[in-house]
Steps between C-alpha positions, in 0.01 A plus 500: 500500500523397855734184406910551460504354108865454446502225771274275285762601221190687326631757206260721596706807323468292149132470646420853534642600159284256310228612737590879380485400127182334484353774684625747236447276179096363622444705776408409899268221462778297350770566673322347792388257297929403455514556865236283610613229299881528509531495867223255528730232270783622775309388791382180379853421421649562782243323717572215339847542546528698784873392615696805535779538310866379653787742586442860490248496198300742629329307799703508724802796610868430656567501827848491607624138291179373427107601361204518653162485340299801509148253559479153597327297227178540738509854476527514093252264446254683756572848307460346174168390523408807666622659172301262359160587664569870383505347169193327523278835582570641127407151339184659384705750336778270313397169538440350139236214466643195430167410311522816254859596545377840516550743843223528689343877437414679177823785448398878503686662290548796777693226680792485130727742435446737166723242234228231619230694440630610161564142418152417588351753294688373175388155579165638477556706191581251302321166637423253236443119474853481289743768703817389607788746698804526661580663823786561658680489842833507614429321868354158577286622774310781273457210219331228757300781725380687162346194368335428761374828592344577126254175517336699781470801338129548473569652150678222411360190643289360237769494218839493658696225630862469619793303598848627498821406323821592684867441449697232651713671828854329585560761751158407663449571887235176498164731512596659132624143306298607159389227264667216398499431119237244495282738697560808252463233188118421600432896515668567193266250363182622627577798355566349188186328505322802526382332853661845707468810298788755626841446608719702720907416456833643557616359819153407631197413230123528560252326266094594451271358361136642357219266549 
């Protein structure tokens, strides 16, 4: 990356291990997927709040008694939405419709690691009109880039649907708050209802339905 993170005060380490897992647990597809999206949220944020931060938080570095800033707020808005732009070239890739909620390209399976494409293949073995599961995760991001990615699963696509339930996060950075409980109530209660037909939990939830 061509752009000094740590003066936007980005935790770009925490970033790239999250990054690292969802690689490992879906495979490459979604961990760009978390990428596209998590420093997409970062951007937006910071564009609308683009002030950089007072005393030596990271924009700026000592000299002698005082600070300097490392950009002017010119600069760091300039950068950003040239970060921005980037972003905007993969939107075919990770972009979800805001009509369908669902990204914008059918998922091949080449794309998922080998626990994805196990999980689709049970889904398949034992589709029916009254099957309910539970799946779980032990990450946020692998629970919200899982259910999206299994809607577009070609295999999947005309008896799967998804949302995902994750835990509540006090130590939240702001891009990783999980669901509040009103939030994780309403999924509990599709699934309930028999209106989502599998649920992932642990720390992070998914929930499909067969239609």
């Amino acid at each position: 990356m061509f752009f000094p993170w740590a003066e936007m005060e980005i935790p770009w380490s925490n970033i790239r291990t999250r990054y690292l897992a969802t690689f490992d647990n879906l495979g490459p597809y979604s961990a760009e997927l978390f990428l596209y999206h998590d420093i997409k949220r970062r951007i937006s944020h910071l564009l609308g709040d683009p002030q950089p931060p007072q005393g030596n938080g990271g924009n700026e570095v000592p000299v002698g008694d005082q600070t300097q800033p490392l950009l002017s707020l010119q600069e760091l808005q300039h950068t950003l939405r040239e970060i921005e732009a980037i972003l905007s070239d993969f939107s075919l890739f990770f972009e979800i419709d805001p009509a369908t909620t669902k990204l914008p390209l059918p998922i091949d399976l080449e794309w998922c690691s080998p626990k994805v494409q196990t999980l689709v293949d049970i889904l398949v073995e034992y589709r029916s009109s009254t099957f309910q599961g539970i799946v779980f995760v032990d990450q946020r991001q692998v629970a919200s880039c899982l259910a999206q990615v299994l809607t577009n699963i070609p295999q999947l696509q005309d008896f799967i649907l998804c949302t995902e339930l994750v835990g509540q996060n006090p130590m939240s950075d702001g891009f990783s708050q999980g669901m509040g409980l009103k939030d994780q109530n309403d999924v509990v209660k599709l699934f309930r209802n028999r209106e989502i037909n599998i649920r992932q939990s642990l720390i992070c939830s998914y929930y499909f339905k067969l239609i």
